[in-house]
N, C-alpha and C positions, 0 to 999 in steps of 0.2 A: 926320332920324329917327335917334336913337341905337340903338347896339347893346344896351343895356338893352328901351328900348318894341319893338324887334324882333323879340326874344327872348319878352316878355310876349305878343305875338300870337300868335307859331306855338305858344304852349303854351295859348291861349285857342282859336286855332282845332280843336288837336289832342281840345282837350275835347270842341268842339263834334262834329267831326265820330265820337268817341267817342258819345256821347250819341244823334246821330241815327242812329247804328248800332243803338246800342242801340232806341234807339225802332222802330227797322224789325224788325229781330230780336223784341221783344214783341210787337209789330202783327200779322206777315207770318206771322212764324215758327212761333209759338207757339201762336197760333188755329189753322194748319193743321195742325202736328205733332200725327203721332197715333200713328206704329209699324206704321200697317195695322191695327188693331183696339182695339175698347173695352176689351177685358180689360187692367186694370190702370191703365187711361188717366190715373186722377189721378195715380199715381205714374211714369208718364212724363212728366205732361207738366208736375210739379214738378220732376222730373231735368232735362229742358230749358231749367225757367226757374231753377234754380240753377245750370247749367253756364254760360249766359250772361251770366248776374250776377254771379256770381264773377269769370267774365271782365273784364267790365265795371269791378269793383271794383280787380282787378291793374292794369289798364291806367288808369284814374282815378287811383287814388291818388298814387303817381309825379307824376305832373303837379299834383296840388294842392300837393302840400309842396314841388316846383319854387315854387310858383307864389306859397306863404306866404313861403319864403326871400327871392326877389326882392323881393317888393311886400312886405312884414311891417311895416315903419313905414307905409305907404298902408291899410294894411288895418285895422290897430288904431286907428287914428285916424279913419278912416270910421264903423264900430262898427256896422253896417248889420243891426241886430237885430230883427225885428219880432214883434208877438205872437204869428203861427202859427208864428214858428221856437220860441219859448220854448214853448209846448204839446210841439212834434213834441219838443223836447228832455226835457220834464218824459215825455213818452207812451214815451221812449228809457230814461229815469231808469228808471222804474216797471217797465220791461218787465226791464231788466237784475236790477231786485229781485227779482222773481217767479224768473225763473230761479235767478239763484241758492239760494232757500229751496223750488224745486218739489219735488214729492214722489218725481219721477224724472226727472235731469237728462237725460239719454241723448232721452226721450219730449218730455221740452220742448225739447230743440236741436235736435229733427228734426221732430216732431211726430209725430202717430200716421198710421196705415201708408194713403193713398190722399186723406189731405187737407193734411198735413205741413204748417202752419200752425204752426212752432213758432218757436223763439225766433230762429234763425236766418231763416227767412224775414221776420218784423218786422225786422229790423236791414237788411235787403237793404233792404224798402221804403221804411226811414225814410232809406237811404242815399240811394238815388236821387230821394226826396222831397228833399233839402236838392241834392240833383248838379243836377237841372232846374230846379229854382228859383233854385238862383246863378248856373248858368253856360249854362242854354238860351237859344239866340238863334235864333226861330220865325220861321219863312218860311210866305208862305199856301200852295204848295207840299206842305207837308207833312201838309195836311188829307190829301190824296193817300194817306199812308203808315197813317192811322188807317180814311178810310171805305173804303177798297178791299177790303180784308182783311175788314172788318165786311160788305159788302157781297155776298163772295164765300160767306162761313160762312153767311150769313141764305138767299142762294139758293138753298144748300145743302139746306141745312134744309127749305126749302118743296119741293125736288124729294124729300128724303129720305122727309118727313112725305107725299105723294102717291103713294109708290113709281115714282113715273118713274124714280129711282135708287133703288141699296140698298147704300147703303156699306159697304164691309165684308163683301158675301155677302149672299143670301137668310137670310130670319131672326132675322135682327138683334132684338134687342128694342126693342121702337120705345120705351120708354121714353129710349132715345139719340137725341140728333140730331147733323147735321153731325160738324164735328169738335169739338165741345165736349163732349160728353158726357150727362150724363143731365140731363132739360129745368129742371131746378133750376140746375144749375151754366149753361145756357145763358141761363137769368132772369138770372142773375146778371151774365154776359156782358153783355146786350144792355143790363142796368141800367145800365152805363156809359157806352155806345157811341150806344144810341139817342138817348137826349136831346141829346147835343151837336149829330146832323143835324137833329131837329126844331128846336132852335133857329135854329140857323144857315139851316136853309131859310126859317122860318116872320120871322129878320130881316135876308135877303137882299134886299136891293131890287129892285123890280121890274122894271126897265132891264135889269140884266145878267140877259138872259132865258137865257143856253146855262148859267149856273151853276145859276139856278133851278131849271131842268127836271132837269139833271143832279144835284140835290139831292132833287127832287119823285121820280124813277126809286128815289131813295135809301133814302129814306123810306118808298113807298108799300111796294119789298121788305122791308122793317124789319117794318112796321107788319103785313105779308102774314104775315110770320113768327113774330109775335109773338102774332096772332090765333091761330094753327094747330100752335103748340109744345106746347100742353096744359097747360102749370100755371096754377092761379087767381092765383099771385103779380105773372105780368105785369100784371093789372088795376090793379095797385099802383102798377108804373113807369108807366104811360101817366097813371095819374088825377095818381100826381105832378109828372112832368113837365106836363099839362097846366095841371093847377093853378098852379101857379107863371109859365108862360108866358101865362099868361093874365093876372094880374096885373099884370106886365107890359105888356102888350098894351093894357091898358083906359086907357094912358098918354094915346096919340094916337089919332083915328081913323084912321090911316093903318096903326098896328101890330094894331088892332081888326080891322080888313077881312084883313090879311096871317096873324093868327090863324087867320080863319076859312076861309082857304083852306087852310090847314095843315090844320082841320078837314075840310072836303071832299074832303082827300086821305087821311085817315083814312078817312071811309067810303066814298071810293073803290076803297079796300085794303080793307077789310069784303067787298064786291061782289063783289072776287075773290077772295077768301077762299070765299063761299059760290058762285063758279061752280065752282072746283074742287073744292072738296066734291061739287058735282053731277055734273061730268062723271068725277071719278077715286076718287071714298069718299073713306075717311079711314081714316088709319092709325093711328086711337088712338080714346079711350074718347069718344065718338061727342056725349056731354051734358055733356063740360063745360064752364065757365060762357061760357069765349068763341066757342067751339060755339053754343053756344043762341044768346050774345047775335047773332053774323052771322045764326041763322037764321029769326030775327024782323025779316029787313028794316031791320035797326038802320042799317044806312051806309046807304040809299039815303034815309032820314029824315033822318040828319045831312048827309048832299050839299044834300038837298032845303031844310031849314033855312037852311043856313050861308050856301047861292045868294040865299036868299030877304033876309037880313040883310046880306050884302053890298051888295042893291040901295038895301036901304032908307038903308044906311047912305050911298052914295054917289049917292042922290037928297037926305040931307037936306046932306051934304058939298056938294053943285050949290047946293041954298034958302041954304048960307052961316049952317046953323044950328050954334050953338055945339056946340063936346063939352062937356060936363058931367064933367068927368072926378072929381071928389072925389064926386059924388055915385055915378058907376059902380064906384067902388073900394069905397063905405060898404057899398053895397046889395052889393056881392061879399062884402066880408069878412061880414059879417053870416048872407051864407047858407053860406059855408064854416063859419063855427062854429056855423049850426045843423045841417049835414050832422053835423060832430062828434062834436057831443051825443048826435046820433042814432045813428052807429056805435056809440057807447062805451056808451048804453044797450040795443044790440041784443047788442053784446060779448058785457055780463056777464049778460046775459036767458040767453042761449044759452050761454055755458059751461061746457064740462064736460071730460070725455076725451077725447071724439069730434070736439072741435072744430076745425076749422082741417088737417081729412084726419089726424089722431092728435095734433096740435101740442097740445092739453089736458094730454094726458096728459105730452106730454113739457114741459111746462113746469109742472108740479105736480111730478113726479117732481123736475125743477131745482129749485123752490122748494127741497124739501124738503131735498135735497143741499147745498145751500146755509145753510139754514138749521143742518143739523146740524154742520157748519164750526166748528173753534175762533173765538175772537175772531182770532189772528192768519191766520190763512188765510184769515179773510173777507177781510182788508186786503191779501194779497198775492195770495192765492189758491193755486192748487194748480202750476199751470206750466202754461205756454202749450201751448196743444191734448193738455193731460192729461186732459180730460172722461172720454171710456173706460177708461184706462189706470186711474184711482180710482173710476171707477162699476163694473167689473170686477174692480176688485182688494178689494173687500168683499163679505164672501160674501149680506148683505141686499141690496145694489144690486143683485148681478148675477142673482139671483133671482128678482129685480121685472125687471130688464130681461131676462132668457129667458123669461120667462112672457107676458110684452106683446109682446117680437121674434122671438123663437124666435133661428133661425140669423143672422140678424140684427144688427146689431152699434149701438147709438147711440151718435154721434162727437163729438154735438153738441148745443145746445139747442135749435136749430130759431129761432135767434133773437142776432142776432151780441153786443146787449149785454148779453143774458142769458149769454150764452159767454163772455164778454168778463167778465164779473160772478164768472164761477165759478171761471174759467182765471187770469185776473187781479186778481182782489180787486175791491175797493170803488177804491183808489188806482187802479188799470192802467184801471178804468173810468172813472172820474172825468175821468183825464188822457187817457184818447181821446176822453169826450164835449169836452173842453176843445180839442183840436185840431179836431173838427166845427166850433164854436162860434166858433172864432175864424177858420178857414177862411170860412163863411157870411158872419161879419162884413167881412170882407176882401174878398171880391168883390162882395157886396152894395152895400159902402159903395162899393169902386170902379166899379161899373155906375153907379150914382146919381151920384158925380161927372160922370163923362167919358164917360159910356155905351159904355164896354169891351164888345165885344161877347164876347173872350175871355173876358173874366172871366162873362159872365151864361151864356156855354154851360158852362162848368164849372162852376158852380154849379148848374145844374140838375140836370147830370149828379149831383154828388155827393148834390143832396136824392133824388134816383131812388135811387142805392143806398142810400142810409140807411134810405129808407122801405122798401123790397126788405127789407132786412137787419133788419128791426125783426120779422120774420119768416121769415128765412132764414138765411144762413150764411155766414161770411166763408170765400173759395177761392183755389186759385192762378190763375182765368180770369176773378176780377174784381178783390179788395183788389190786388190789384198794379200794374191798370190805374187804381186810382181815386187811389192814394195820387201815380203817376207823373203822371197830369194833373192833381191838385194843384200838384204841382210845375213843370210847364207854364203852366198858370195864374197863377202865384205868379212865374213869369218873364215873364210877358205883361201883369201889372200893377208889377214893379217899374221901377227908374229906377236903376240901376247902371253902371257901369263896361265890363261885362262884356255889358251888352245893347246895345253898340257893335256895328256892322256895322265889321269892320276892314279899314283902308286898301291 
């Protein structure tokens, strides 16, 4: 071995082990860190995740341009370009345009004051989206450094939300949980997090029984936490992740039965959802939707079900009677697009201000804001997380928005590509929906090859946040996490140089 390939290792391993620092640092660190109190909490614990990143970036950088110099003719003659790098780069293009023409640069480099979303943080994540995708080299190990963390914050939560603990002092506003913050921004957390264990429990084989169970413990706290966190947005994550793993699943009978244990373990978490509701209350507003839904005996119907079609399935699995599988896929799609139909006609029945907990109103107000846009600001937009800073800064917006908020402050549209529409233009929109689109294609197409189990857990996770965020809001406790296991992802299905286990 030459002192060149020598040299190329200890600065590949140095990434590596760069990189999985970082990953423990966003995982570990970042979910926990709080200061001792929720006052101010998004703005520490965007100071946290810019002090690390930036770190990250000093210590990266150095080593790639080591790494261009050396390798520089290996490298340009590989050309190892694919379609989500050309998105994350046009999504890089677009974003640099908005800033520059924003209507206050200062507010789009940092963003506005407790979500800080601004141009700076996109460049961190597009960085580290392109740093894990080239140079991550994933060990199973390292599930380790994502569920434990996830694991710890969700039990949190469930002791938080029952008052067996009270973080932070008696009195808390229980609109907080854990150490995430307020149950929006913990939706949004879990949007990430949870579907990768559902998946991977629900295509865990059933041999290695100590990872099962220890997945099934995972989940069932996930699922515990996600019942009893209070937003109706989690209905969102659970319907789409199940959606999609289901589809999935209707491949084999073997992934068909393994579903539906997932589903039993679902409304085995219902159960206990509603015995501690019995034995400890409830620390939040008492009706809502997954409130109700545990206290209608809903998990002990879906336990009851799922055992029941398990049997049947693995009595007709015994008779040696075929799967049907094109016909169980037809007869699914068919009723997912008339569920569809049927949401999108109740949508616009029901429409108005009041809809969606004030979401009506705040996306008519968007509309509007949007629509009153020059031609040029529709296409670049106004600057990244400038939404307040120009709905405040016109004496009509902020009038309408005091009258509707009071003290109140709106940050956002309640809705990431309506945000994304307004902050960004038509262009900064187009070029994120075009990194969606080519992500999706990318590990879709690679699950279907080779049945990548990495690439179909990332996937799911990322359709959870999209659907989450088609009604929510991009933050620093989740776009951070979604855009870096992209990149993870995106290292787990390439075929490089760099995804050598070195000698």
């Amino acid at each position: 071995m030459n002192e060149r390939t020598d040299r190329d290792k200890s600065i590949v391993e140095s990434i590596w082990l760069t990189l999985w620092t970082y990953l423990f640092m966003m995982c570990f660190a970042l979910a926990i860190y709080t200061k001792g109190t929720y006052n101010e909490l998004g703005n520490t614990k965007f100071s946290f995740y810019r002090s690390i990143s930036i770190a990250g970036v000093i210590l990266l950088c150095p080593l790639y341009v080591l790494l261009i110099i050396i390798n520089k003719k290996k490298i340009l003659a590989k050309r190892n370009i694919r379609l989500v790098d050309i998105a994350f780069l046009s999504f890089a293009i677009t974003n640099l345009l908005t800033f520059c023409f924003a209507v206050d640069r200062q507010e789009s480099l940092w963003g506005t004051t407790g979500w800080n979303m601004g141009f700076l943080t996109w460049c961190l994540m597009i960085f580290y989206y392109f740093s894990f995708s080239r140079f991550m080299k994933w060990k199973n190990y390292l599930w380790y450094i994502i569920f434990i963390p996830v694991f710890i914050v969700a039990f949190l939560a469930i002791l938080n939300r029952f008052g067996v603990i009270s973080i932070f002092g008696t009195g808390t506003n229980s609109f907080f949980l854990s150490t995430i913050g307020n149950i929006n921004w913990y939706c949004g957390y879990l949007s990430v997090f949870m579907p990768l264990g559902i998946c991977l429990f629900t295509m865990e084989k059933l041999n290695n029984i100590i990872i099962k169970c220890g997945l099934a413990l995972w989940v069932i706290v996930c699922y515990t936490s996600a019942f009893t966190q209070g937003s109706t947005s989690i209905i969102v994550i659970m319907l789409a992740t199940n959606t999609v793993l289901l589809l999935v699943c209707l491949a084999k009978r073997e992934l068909w039965i393994s579903y539906l244990i997932q589903l039993a373990v679902c409304g085995l978490s219902m159960e206990v959802v509603r015995f501690l509701v019995k034995i400890y209350g409830y620390n939040y507003e008492g009706g809502n939707l997954c409130i109700s839904i545990v206290d209608k005996r809903t998990g002990l119907i879906l336990m009851a079900v799922s055992f029941f079609l398990i049997s049947v399935s693995r009595l007709l699995r015994a008779m040696n009677i075929k799967w049907h599988k094109k016909v169980y896929l037809f007869t699914y799609v068919l009723c997912i697009i008339g569920c569809m139909l049927v949401a999108i006609f109740l949508i616009i029945n029901n429409f108005n201000e009041e809809f969606g907990n004030g979401r009506g109103f705040i996306w008519i107000y968007s509309a509007r804001l949007f629509n009153e846009l020059d031609v040029f600001r529709k296409l670049v937009g106004i600057g990244q997380d400038c939404y307040a800073y120009y709905s405040y800064s016109i004496g009509e917006y902020a009038y309408i928005l005091d009258m509707e908020f009071g003290s109140a402050r709106l940050t956002n549209a309640h809705s990431e590509l309506f945000t994304l529409l307004i902050n960004n233009g038509i262009l900064g929109l187009l070029s994120y929906v075009f990194v969606l689109g080519a992500v999706v294609l990318e590990f879709a197409g690679k699950y279907k090859k080779d049945k990548n189990i990495f690439a179909l857990a990332f996937l799911i996770s990322l359709i959870a946040y999209t659907c989450n965020n088609f009604i929510s809001f991009a933050q620093i406790m989740s776009t951070p996490y979604i855009f870096m296991l992209i990149g993870i992802g995106e290292a787990a299905v390439r075929d490089d140089q760099f995804n050598q286990d070195p000698e």
